[in-house]
N, C-alpha and C positions, 0 to 999 in steps of 0.2 A: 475545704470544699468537698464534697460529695462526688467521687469522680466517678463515670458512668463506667468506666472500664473496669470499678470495684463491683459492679453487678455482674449476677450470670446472664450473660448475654445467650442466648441462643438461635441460631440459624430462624428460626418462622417467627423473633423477634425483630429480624434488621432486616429493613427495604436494602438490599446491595445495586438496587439500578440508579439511571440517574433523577434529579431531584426535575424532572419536567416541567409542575407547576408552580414550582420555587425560582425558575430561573431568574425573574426578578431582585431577587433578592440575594441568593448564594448560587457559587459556582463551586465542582469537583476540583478536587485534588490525589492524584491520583498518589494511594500509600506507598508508593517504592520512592516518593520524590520527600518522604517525611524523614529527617533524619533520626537517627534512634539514638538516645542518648543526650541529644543537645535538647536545649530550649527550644519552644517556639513561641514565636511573639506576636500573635493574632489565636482569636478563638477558631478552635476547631470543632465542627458539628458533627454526626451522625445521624441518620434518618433513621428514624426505629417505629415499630410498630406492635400494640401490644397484643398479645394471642387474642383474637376472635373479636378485634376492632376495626372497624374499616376506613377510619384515618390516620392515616402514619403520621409521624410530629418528626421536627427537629431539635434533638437534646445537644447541646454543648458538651463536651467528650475532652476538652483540651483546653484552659484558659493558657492567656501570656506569661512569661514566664515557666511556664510547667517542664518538666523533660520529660520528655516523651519515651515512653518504657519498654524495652525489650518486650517483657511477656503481651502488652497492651498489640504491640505489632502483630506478634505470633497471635493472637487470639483474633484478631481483625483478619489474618490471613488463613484461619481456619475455620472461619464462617466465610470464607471466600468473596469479601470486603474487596474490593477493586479501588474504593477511594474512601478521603473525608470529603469535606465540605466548608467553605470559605464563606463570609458575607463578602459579597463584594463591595462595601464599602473599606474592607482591608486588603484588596487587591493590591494597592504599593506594596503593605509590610509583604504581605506574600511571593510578591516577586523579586524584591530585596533580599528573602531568607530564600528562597530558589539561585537567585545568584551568587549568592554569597559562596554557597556549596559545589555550584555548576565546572567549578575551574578545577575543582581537586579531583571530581569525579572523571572529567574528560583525562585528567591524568593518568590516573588509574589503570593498570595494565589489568586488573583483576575484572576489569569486566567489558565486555563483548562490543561490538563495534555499535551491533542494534541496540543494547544497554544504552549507550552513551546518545542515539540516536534518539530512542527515547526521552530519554531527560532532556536535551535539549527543544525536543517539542513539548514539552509540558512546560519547558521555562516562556516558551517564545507563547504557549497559550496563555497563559496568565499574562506574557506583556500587552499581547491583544486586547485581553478583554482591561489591562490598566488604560492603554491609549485609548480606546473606544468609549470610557468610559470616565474619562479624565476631563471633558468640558474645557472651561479658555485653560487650564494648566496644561496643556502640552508643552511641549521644550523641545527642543531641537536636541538635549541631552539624550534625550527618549527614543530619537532617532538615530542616534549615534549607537546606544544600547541595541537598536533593533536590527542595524548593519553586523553587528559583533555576533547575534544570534546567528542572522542570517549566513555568514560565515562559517558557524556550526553546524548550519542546517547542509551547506553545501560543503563540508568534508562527509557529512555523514551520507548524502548523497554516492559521494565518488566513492567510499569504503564501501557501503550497502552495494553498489555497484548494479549488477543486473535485475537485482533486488530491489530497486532504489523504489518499486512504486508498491513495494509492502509498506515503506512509512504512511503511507495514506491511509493506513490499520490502526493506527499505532492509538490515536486516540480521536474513535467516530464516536463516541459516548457525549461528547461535550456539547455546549449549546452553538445551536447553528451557524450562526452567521461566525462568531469566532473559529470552529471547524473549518468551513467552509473556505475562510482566509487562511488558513494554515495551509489546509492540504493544498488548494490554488497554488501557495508558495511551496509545498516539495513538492508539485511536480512539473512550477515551472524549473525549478534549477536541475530537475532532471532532466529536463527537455532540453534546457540549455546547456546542462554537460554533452546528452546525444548529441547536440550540434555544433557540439566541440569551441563555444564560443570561452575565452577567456574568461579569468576568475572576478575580476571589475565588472566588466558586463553582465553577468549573470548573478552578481552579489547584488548589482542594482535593477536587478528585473528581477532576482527576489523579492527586494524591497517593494518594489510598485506591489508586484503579488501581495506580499500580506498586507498592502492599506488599503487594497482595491476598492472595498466596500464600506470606509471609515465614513459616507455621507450617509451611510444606516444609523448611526450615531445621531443623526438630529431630523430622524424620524420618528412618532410617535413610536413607545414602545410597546402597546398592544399591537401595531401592525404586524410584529413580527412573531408575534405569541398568540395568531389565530389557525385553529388545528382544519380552517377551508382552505381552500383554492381561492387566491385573491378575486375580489372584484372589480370590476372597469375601475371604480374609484379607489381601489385600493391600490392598483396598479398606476395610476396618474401621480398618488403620493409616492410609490417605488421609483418611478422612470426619475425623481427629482434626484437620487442621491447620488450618481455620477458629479455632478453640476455641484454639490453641496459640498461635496469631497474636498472636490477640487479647490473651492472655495477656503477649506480650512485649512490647504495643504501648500497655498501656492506662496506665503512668505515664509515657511521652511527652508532656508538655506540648505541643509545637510541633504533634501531631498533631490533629485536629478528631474529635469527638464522630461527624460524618456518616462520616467518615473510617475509624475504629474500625469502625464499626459494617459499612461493608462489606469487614472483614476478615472479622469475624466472621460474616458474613450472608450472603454471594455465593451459599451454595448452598443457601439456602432454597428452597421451590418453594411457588407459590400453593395447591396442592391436600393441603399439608402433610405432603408426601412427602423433603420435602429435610433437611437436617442443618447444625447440630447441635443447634438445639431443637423442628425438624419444624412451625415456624411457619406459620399460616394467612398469607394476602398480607395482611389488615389487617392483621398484626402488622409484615410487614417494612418497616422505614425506606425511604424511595423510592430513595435512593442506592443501596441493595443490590438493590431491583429490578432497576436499570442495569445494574447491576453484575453479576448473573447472568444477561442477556439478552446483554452484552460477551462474558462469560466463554466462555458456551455456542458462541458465534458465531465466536471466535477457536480453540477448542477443538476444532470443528468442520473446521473450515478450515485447520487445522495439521497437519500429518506427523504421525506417527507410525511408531514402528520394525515394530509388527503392522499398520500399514492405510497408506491415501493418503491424503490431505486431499479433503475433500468440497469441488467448485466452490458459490462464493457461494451462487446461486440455490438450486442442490439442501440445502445447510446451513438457507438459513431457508425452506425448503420442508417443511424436518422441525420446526424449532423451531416454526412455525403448528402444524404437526398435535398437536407436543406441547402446545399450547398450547388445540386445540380438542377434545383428547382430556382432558386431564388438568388443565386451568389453572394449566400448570406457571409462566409469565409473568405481569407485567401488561401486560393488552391494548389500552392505552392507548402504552405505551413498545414494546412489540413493535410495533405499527403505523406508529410515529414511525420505529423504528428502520429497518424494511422501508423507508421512504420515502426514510431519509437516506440508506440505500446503494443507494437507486434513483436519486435524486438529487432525489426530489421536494419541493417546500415543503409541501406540505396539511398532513401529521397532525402540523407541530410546536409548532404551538400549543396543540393539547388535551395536550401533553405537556409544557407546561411550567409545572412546579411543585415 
């Protein structure tokens, strides 16, 4: 075969951002998660673009089988290459050859606490986008795997420590709705370490965090790959996917009762404005309190292809007002939470329950 890494590749040859209007089809993988030397056993792409073209293409750079070659790394890594690129229809092999690797790495004294923190968010993204995109094969196996991450994700938590909401950096590149449930999940288990709640507890309100939005999964997939501001009717197919979640999540054994519940419940609002049974706050379970005070917070603060992400402050500067206009929150976890990205201890104790 004709390997592309045998061309001179040069810097105003290779797109390095991510693949945007590809998302359908392939997702990043980011090169420090490639291992050097071994096999790998799915094709690996690069986006390239040839001088004074104005459509960039997808070349194959890696078949199964191949090993993956020192100098190919180092040359990826001096055009300043951030990733490859997956079809997602090999998201299993990919998160099999991510795991296979994940155990010896976290071993590894030779590398850095956020090293380690990393990898295991690039593993747990890939398992996102395998469950979200996995159809009736789900397995309760899958959820099993997704607790073990999740475990990962909250050591790396407590070691990142006061640092714990720079993983929310670690990888914004990715396609959205999979981001979106990642970072939700580090920083509810940050929140949940602030509140000093036990390692069961917060391993399973990890959990609920990364499935929150699994009813996006059986939404059309142009809904979510339009670069507007939803319409009335675009938003009546949205308000469904709490409800749809739940639906595919609730003869899961392995998942928890609190768990379900802030699938189904993230976008309730205190003043019984929210969906999809327009719940009063006494109705809503606590978890999905959190749970829609995370959501709103991360949703806030994230890109979009119609606006910019709102800075921190300005984000819960709006969620107070909605909160003292409309008692869209509880004002008990809204406080706690304001504290924990302030970096204060006061309000976590009237918050934990």
């Amino acid at each position: 075969m004709s390997n592309l890494f045998e061309k001179q590749l040069r810097s105003s040859e290779v797109i390095a951002s991510v693949l945007s209007e590809e998302t359908g089809k392939y997702a990043p993988l980011p090169l420090e998660s490639i291992k050097v030397g071994q096999a790998v056993s799915f094709d690996l792409y690069l986006k390239t673009k040839v001088k004074g073209s104005t459509e960039a293409k997808i070349a194959r750079c890696c078949a199964p089988g191949d090993l993956f070659q020192k100098d190919w790394y180092e040359k990826l890594e001096k055009l300043k290459i951030p990733c490859l690129y997956f079809a997602l229809i090999d998201v299993s092999q990919v998160f099999a050859y991510l795991q296979s690797h994940l155990e010896a790495f976290l071993k590894d004294e030779n590398h850095s606490e956020v090293e380690k923190a990393q990898r295991v968010c690039d593993a747990t993204q890939v398992w996102i986008l395998n469950f979200f995109t996995a159809g009736k094969s789900r397995t309760g196996k899958q959820i099993t795997l997704a607790l073990s991450l999740v475990d990962g994700l909250l050591e790396a938590v407590k070691h990142v420590g006061g640092n714990s909401l720079l993983l929310l950096e670690i990888r914004k590149q990715n396609v959205y709705v999979y981001t979106h449930s990642l970072n939700c999940c580090l920083l509810g288990l940050a929140f949940a370490n602030y509140l000093g709640w036990p390692p069961d507890k917060a391993r399973n309100f990890g959990l609920g965090a990364l499935i929150h939005d699994i009813g996006y999964s059986r939404l059309p997939r142009d809904l979510l790959a339009k670069k507007k501001a939803p319409t009335e009717e675009d938003m009546a197919k949205i308000q469904r996917h709490p409800l749809e979640g739940f639906k595919m999540l609730q003869s899961f054994a392995h998942i928890p009762w609190e768990a379900l519940q802030m699938v189904l419940r993230h976008h309730e609002n205190g003043d019984g404005s929210g969906y999809p049974e327009g719940l009063k706050l006494s109705a809503i379970p606590p978890w999905s309190r959190i749970m829609r005070i995370i959501d709103s917070y991360e949703e806030l603060t994230a890109e979009r292809p119609w606006r910019a992400p709102m800075p921190p402050n300005e984000a819960l500067w709006t969620m107070r007002q909605q909160w003292e206009e409309k008692k869209i929150y509880d004002h008990h976890y809204l406080l706690a939470f304001i504290s924990f990205l302030a970096g204060r201890p006061g309000a976590a104790k009237s918050a934990r329950r």
